[in-house]
N, C-alpha and C positions, 0 to 999 in steps of 0.2 A: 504494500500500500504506500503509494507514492503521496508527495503535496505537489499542489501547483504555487506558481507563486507568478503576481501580476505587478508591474510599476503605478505607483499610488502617490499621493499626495494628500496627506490629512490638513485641514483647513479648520479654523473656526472663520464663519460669516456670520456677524453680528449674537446675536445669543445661542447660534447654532454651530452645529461642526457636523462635519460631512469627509468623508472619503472620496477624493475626484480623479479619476481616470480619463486620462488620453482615450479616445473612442477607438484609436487605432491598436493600443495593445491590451482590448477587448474580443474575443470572438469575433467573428463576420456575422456570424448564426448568431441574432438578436433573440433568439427563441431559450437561450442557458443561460441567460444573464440573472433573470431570478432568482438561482442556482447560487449561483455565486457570490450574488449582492447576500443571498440570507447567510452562508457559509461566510461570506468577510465581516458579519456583524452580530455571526452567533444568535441565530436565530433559529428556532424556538426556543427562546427561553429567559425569564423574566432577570436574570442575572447577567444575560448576556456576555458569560465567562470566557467562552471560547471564542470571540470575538472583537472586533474594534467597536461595538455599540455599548453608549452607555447608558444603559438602563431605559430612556425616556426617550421621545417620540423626536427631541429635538438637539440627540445624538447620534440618532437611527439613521442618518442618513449617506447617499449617495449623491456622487454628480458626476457626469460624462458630458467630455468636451470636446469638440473637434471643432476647426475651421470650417467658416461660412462661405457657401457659394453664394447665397443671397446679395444683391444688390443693396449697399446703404448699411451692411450686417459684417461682422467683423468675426465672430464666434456663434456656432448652434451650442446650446446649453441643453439637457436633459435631465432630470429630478429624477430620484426615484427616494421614494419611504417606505421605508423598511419597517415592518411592525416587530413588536416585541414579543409577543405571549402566542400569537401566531403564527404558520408561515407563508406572510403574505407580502406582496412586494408590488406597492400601487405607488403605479405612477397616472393619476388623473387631476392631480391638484401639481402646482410651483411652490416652492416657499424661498421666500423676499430674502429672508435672513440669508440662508444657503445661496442667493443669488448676487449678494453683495462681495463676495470670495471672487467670484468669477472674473469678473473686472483684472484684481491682482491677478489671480494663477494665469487665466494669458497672459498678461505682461510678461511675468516674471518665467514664465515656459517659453516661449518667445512666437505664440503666435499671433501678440499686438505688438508694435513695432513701438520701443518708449521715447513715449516725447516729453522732455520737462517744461513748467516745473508739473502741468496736467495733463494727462492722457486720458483720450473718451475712447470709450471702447462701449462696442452696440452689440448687444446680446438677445441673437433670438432664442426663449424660452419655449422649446418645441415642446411641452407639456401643454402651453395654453396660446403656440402660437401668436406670441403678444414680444414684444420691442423692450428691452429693460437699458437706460444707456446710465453709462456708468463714468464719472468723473474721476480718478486716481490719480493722487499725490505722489510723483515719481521723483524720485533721485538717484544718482549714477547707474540709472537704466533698471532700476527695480522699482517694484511699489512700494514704496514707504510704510513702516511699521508704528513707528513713534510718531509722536503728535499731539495732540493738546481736548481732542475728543472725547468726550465722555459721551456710552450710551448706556440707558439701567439696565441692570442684568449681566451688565461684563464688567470684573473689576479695573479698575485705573483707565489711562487712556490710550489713545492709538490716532494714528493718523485719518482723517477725515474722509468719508467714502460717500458722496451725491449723488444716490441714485434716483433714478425717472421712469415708472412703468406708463410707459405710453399707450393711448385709445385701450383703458385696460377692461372696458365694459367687455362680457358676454366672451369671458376666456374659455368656457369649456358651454354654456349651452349657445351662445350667437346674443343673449340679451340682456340688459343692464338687470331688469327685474321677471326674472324666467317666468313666473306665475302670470306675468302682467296685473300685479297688483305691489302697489308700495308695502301694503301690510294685509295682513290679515289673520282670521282666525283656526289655526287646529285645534278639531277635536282629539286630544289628544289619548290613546288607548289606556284608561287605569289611570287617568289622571283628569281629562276633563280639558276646556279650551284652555288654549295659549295664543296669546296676539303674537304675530311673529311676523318681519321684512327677512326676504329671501331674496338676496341681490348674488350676481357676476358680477365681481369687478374686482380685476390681478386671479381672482378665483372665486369660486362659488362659496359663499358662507349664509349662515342662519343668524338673525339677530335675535334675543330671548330677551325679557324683563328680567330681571330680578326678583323682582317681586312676584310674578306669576310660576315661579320657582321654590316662593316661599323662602327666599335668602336675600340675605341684603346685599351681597353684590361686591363688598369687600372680603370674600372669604382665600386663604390663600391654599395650599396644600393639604389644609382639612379636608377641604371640600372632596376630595377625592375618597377620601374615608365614607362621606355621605351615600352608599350604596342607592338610598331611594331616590336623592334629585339626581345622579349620575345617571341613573335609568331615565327617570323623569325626560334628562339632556337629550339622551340619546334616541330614546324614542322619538323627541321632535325633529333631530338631527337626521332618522332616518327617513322620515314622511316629508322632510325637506329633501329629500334625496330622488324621492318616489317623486315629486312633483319638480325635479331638475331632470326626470327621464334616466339616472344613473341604473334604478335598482325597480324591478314593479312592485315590491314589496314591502316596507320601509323594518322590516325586520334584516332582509337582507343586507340591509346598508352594513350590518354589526360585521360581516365577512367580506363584502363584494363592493362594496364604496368608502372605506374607512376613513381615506383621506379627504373625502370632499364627499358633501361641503364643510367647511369649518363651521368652527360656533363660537357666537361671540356672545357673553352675556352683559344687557348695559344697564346701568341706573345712574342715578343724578350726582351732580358731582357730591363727592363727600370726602369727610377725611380717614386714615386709614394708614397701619404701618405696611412697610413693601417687605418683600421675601431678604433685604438685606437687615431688617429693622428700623429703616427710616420714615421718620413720620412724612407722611405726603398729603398734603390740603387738598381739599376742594376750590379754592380761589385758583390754585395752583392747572387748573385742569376745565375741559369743555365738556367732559362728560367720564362716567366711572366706567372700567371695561372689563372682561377678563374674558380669557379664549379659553377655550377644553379641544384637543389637540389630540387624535387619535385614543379616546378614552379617559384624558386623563386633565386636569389643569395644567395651560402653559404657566413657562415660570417667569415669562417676561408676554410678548406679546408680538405674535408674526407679520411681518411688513404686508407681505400680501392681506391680512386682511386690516389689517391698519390703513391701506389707502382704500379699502374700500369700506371701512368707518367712516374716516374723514368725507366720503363721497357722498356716503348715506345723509351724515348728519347735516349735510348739504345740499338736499334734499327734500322738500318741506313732501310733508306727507307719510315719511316713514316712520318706523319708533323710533329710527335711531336721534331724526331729527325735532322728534316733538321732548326726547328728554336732555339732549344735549340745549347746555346755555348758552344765546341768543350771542353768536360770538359776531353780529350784524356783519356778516357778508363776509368775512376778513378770510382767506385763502387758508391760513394755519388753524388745523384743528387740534387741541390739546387730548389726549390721551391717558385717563388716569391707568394704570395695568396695574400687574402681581409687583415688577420690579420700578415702579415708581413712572415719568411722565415721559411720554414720547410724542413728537409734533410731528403732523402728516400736513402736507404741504400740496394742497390739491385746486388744478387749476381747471373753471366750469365754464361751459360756455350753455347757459341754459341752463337745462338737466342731462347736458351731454358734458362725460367725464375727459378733457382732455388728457388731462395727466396726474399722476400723484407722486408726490416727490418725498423722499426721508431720506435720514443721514444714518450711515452707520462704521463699522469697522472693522476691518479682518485682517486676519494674518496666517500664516505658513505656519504650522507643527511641527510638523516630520516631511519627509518622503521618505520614499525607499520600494521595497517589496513588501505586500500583506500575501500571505500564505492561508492558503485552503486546503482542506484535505479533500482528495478525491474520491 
């Protein structure tokens, strides 16, 4: 019994970390990748021992990279998330954090060409078919590490990363609001209605109250403990899935759509300590947030569905926009999360989303070879 061994590059992008593979010293045969992805991150199994994955939904991850023939495109980008308890390896949703890496590792592999003291570099994201361009801080022909950057959820700072997911409505069904409704009501199975906005935008996510949860909204890694609103979550999670065309069932979503849609849960601003211990205001923020991410509480909060918060609450019509504070028009929308405040910088034209902009940070781990057993 032999191992194989593939050239890798461990990455954290913004609150996440990912394994990123050249597409070229990947198979041809797109069909073993599965295969492979579960074996480099130790999957099945909630320990994830035998593996690069750590424990949670937003160290489970992969990325494959290769040069774009695309006109106006610089690099194709591909996602995949790796589940933990199962073995399953869905790629139907992008995640924003894992996309902010990509920018550096071309540079710094050399299939953006570095120009100082910024290099743009345009990233198609072939999970959702969508544009992500990316600003990087370069010096002596690398992407810069150090910097002055703070984002919550990562300690200390790092060099500055301006990213921009472009026309990002209707990434995975073709429309900003799939159901063709801003909001409305699930009867929810064993639980009763829930007002919920089901938007595409960077990726498909479900918006929930808080309160219709019966939680206040600032809960942090307890919540996960909460067996009944976790079901509660997921059952909406998955009749949001039923009604995006992923799944006909919304029980299937629990196996066959894990990753998407997301779920964002919102209530009014307030105050609240973050997952570091810091107190965090409500003056401080446009509205109170928290994601559930493959089962489980994010420990910060995913870009992708961050700009399509900011889009929501910009929005008149939806929940997100009837409990977020009246920020009068202003493009910056404040984000309360798990790890305290992140700003989504989203530009409208109407109720058409041109773009959603955040800042984040990433850098190089390792490379080398990850080994699998065959």
């Amino acid at each position: 019994m032999y191992m194989k061994k593939y050239p890798c590059v461990y990455m954290r992008g913004g609150t996440s970390k990912a394994v990123f593979f050249h597409e070229k010293d990947l198979p041809e045969d797109k069909s073993g990748w599965d295969e492979i992805f579960l074996k480099v991150m130790g999957t099945p199994d909630v320990k994830q021992i035998d593996g690069m994955g750590g424990t949670v939904s937003s160290t489970s991850k992969i990325a494959v990279i290769s040069p774009s023939d695309c006109q106006d495109v610089d690099v194709n980008y591909t996602f995949r998330q790796v589940d933990i308890v199962i073995p399953r390896v869905d790629g139907s949703a992008n995640c924003g954090n894992i996309s902010s890496a990509v920018g550096p590792f071309a540079i710094d592999e050399g299939l953006v060409p570095a120009v100082e003291p910024i290099t743009v570099v345009r990233i198609l994201n072939t999970n959702t078919n969508k544009i992500i361009e990316e600003h990087v801080r370069v010096e002596n022909g690398r992407a810069m590490v150090h910097g002055d950057e703070v984002i919550k959820g990562v300690p200390g700072t790092g060099s500055r990363i301006d990213m921009y997911f472009e026309d990002p409505a209707g990434s995975r069904t073709g429309k900003l609001f799939p159901t063709g409704q801003k909001k409305e009501i699930f009867d929810v199975p064993g639980y009763g209605p829930a007002e919920v906005t089901v938007l595409d935008c960077s990726n498909p996510m479900v918006f929930i109250k808080a309160s219709d949860l019966g939680i206040k909204g600032t809960e942090l890694v307890e919540l996960n403990q909460n067996k009944d609103v976790m079901e509660h979550i997921e059952r909406i999670r998955g009749m949001a899935a039923v009604k995006c065309g992923f799944v006909e069932n919304w029980e299937e979503a629990r196996t066959k759509s894990t990753s998407a849609p997301k779920v964002s849960i919102v209530s009014a601003p307030q105050d609240y300590v973050d997952m570091d211990g810091n107190q965090v205001k409500a003056e401080d923020m446009d509205i109170c947030v928290r994601a559930v991410s493959v089962g489980a509480l994010h420990k910060a909060y995913p870009m992708t569905v961050a700009v399509g918060t900011g889009s929501a609450a910009r929005i008149a019509g939806t929940i997100v926009s009837e409990i977020a504070v009246n920020n009068k028009g202003a493009d910056v929308v404040r984000l309360g999360h798990s790890s305290g405040i992140t700003d989504v910088d989203v530009k409208m034209d109407g109720e058409n989303v041109l773009k959603g902009g955040v800042t984040r940070t990433a850098r190089r781990i390792m490379d080398g070879y990850v080994y699998i057993r065959e």
